[in-house]
Every structure is written in structure tokens, then in C-alpha cells.
C-alpha positions in Angstrom: 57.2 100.1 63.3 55.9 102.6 60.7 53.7 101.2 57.7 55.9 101.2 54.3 53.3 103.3 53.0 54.0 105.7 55.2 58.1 105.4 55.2 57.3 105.9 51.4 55.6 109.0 52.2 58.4 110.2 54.8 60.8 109.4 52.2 59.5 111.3 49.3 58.7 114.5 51.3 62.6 114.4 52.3 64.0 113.6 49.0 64.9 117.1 47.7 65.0 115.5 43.4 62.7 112.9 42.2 62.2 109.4 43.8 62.9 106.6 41.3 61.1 102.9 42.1 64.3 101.0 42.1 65.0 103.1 45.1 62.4 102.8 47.1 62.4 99.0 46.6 66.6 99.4 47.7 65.9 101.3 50.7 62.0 99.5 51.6 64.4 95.9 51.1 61.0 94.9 49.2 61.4 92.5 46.7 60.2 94.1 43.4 60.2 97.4 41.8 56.5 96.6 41.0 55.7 96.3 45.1 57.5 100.2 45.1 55.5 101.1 42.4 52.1 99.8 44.6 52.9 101.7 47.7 53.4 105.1 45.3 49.9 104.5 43.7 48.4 103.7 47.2 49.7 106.7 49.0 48.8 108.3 45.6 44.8 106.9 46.0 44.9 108.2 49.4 46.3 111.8 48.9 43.0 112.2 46.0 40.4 110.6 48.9 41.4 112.5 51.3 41.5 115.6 49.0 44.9 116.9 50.1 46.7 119.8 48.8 49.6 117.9 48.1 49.7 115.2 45.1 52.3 112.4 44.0 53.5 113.3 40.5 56.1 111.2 38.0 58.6 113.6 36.8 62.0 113.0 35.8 61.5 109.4 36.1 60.7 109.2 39.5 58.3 110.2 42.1 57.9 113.7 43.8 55.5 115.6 46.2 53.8 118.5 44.6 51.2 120.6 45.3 47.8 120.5 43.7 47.0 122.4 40.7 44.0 124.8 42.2 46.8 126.3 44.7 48.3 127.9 41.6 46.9 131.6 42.6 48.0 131.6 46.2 51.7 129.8 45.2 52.2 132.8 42.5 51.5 135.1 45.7 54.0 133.6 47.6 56.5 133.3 44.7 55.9 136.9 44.2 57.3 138.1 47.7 60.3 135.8 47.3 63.2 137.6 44.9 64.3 134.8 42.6 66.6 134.8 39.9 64.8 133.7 36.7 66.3 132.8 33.9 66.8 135.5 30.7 65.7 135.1 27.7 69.2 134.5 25.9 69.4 131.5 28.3 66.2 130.4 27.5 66.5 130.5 24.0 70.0 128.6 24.3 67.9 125.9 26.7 65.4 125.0 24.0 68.0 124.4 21.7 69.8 122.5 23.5 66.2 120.4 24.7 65.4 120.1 21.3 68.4 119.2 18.9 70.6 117.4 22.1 73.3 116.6 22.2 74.5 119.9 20.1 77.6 122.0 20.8 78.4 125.2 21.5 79.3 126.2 18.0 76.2 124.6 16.8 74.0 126.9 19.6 76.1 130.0 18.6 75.2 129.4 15.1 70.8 129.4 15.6 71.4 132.1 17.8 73.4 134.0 15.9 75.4 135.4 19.1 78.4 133.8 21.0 76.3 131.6 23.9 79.5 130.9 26.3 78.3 132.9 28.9 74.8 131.2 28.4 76.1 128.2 28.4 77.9 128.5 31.6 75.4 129.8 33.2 72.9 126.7 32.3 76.1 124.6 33.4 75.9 126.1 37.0 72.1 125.8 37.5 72.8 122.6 36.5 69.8 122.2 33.5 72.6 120.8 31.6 75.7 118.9 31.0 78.3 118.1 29.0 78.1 115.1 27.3 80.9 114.7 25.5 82.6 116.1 23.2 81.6 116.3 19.1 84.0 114.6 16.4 85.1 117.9 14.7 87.6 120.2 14.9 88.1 121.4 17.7 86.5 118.7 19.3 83.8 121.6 20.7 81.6 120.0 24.2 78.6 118.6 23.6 75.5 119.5 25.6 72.3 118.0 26.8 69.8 118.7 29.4 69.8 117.6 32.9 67.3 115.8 35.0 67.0 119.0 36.9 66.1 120.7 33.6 63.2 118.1 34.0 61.8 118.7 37.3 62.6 122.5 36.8 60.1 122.2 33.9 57.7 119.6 35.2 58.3 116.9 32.5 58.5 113.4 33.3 60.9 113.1 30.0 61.8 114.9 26.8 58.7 113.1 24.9 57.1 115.8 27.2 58.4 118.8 25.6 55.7 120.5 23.5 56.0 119.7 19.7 56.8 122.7 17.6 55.6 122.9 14.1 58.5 123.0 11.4 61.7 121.4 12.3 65.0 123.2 14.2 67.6 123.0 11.4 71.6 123.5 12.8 73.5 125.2 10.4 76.5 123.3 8.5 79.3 124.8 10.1 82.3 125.2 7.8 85.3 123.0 9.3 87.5 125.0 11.3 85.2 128.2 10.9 84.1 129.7 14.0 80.4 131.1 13.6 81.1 133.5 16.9 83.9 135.4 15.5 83.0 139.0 16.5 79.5 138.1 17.7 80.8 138.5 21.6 80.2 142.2 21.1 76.8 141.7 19.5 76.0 139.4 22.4 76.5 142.0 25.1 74.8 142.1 28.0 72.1 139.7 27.0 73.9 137.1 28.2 72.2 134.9 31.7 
């Protein structure tokens, strides 16, 4: 019978999104989350003595397998040769906004943009970095947004207090009721959109 320190390790390098505490305790039948917590800092203790290349890390409030920080050059090199789809910079714009004033709606977006976001949106909405939460009490009743815990691991942040803090504050335009701030920005929008 394996060690649970090592069915902790087995189960984190199979877990394919963050490993939360509660379940490792659920699947380890162990009687705390405190004792789940102990294995991850062991096998943690022994990945660092036995300078591996892979490290535990805590993101998106759980537990993951990553690798070590000094690969960085030789990980860009293989990232390189791989084609991957990154996202553009009128989806990234529309992600911080939504990271940073959540939940907002689309109108809300389209109006600190300046350009109709839909396609944006959409696109976010399919990589899964965010959600709807809801829906806003207006007219309309526009969807609300908010980021995902995929946006999380994506970005390496064990929760929003992680976000870098930005100097100033985002201010959302007051929308006038009914008025659509997108009217005839589609066109302006283009091909910018992800």
C-alpha cells in the first residue's frame, strides 16, 4: 500500500485544475483538512531538499504541480515551437475589467472600452476565464460577468487579492437607462475583436 504522501503526490500530478484540501482529505478518508494540508507541506519540504524541478504551488485555492522558476528560459523555448493561440489585446483589455470592477456587464465593459465587447466577451466565455454571474438589476437586465477559477490558474494567482494594484481607481461610466453605449461602435470595433 502506497504512502499517503505519495497518493498525494499521484493525485496532484493527475489533477488537470487545482487540488483543494477538502479534497484530498475526501478522497485520502483522513480526518481533517489540517492532516491534507500536512501531507501537501511534506511532499512540499521534500520537492525543495531534493531540489527538483517541479514545486507544489497554492493557486486558485488549491494545490498544483508546477515547475520551478529557473526553468523559465528553456519552458519559453519550448512554448515557442508550440503554435498557441494567445489572447488579443481587445480581450485582454475586456479581462482586466472584468478582474478588476467584477461583477460588471457587458454594457458597463462596452462603455471603458469605448467599442462593443460581445465578441470579446464570448470569446473569454469559451476559454472559460469567465462567467456569467447573473444578471444586473437594469433595464434590460444585461449579464453580469466575473472571472473564473481558470482565469486564476491561467494567471498564476492564488485569488483576486493577487492582482497587481493599479494606481487611480477604474471608474464605470453611469449609463443612461435604457441607452445603449455600443450603438454604432460594432463597426469601430472591427476586427480587433479575440
Amino acid at each position: 500500500m502506497p504512502e499517503p504522501i505519495d497518493i498525494v503526490e499521484g493525485l496532484l500530478f493527475a489533477s488537470d485544475a487545482p487540488l483543494e484540501a477538502e479534497r484530498i482529505r475526501d478522497v485520502l478518508d483522513l480526518q481533517g483538512v489540517d492532516e491534507a494540508r500536512a501531507l501537501v507541506a511534506a511532499l512540499r519540504e521534500r520537492y525543495e531538499q531534493e531540489a527538483r524541478a517541479i514545486q507544489i504551488a497554492e493557486v486558485g485555492g488549491g494545490y498544483r504541480m508546477v515547475t520551478r522558476a529557473e526553468l523559465a528560459p528553456w519552458l519559453v523555448r519550448l512554448a515557442r515551437t508550440r503554435t498557441r493561440v494567445r489572447l488579443s489585446r481587445a480581450a485582454l483589455e475586456a479581462l482586466a475589467i472584468v478582474a478588476y470592477k467584477q461583477p460588471v456587464s457587458r454594457p458597463e465593459i462596452d462603455a471603458v472600452r469605448g467599442v462593443n465587447s460581445e465578441g470579446v466577451l464570448d470569446n473569454l466565455l469559451e476559454r472559460r476565464l469567465v462567467r456569467i454571474a447573473g444578471r444586473k438589476e437594469a433595464p434590460g437586465r444585461p449579464f453580469l460577468f466575473e472571472t473564473t477559477r481558470e482565469f486564476l490558474v491561467a494567471f498564476g494567482l492564488r485569488d483576486l487579492d493577487d492582482l497587481p494594484k493599479v494606481e487611480g481607481e477604474l471608474v464605470l461610466p453611469d449609463l443612461a437607462q435604457g441607452a445603449d453605449p455600443t450603438d454604432g461602435a460594432e463597426a469601430a470595433d472591427g476586427q480587433a475583436q479575440a
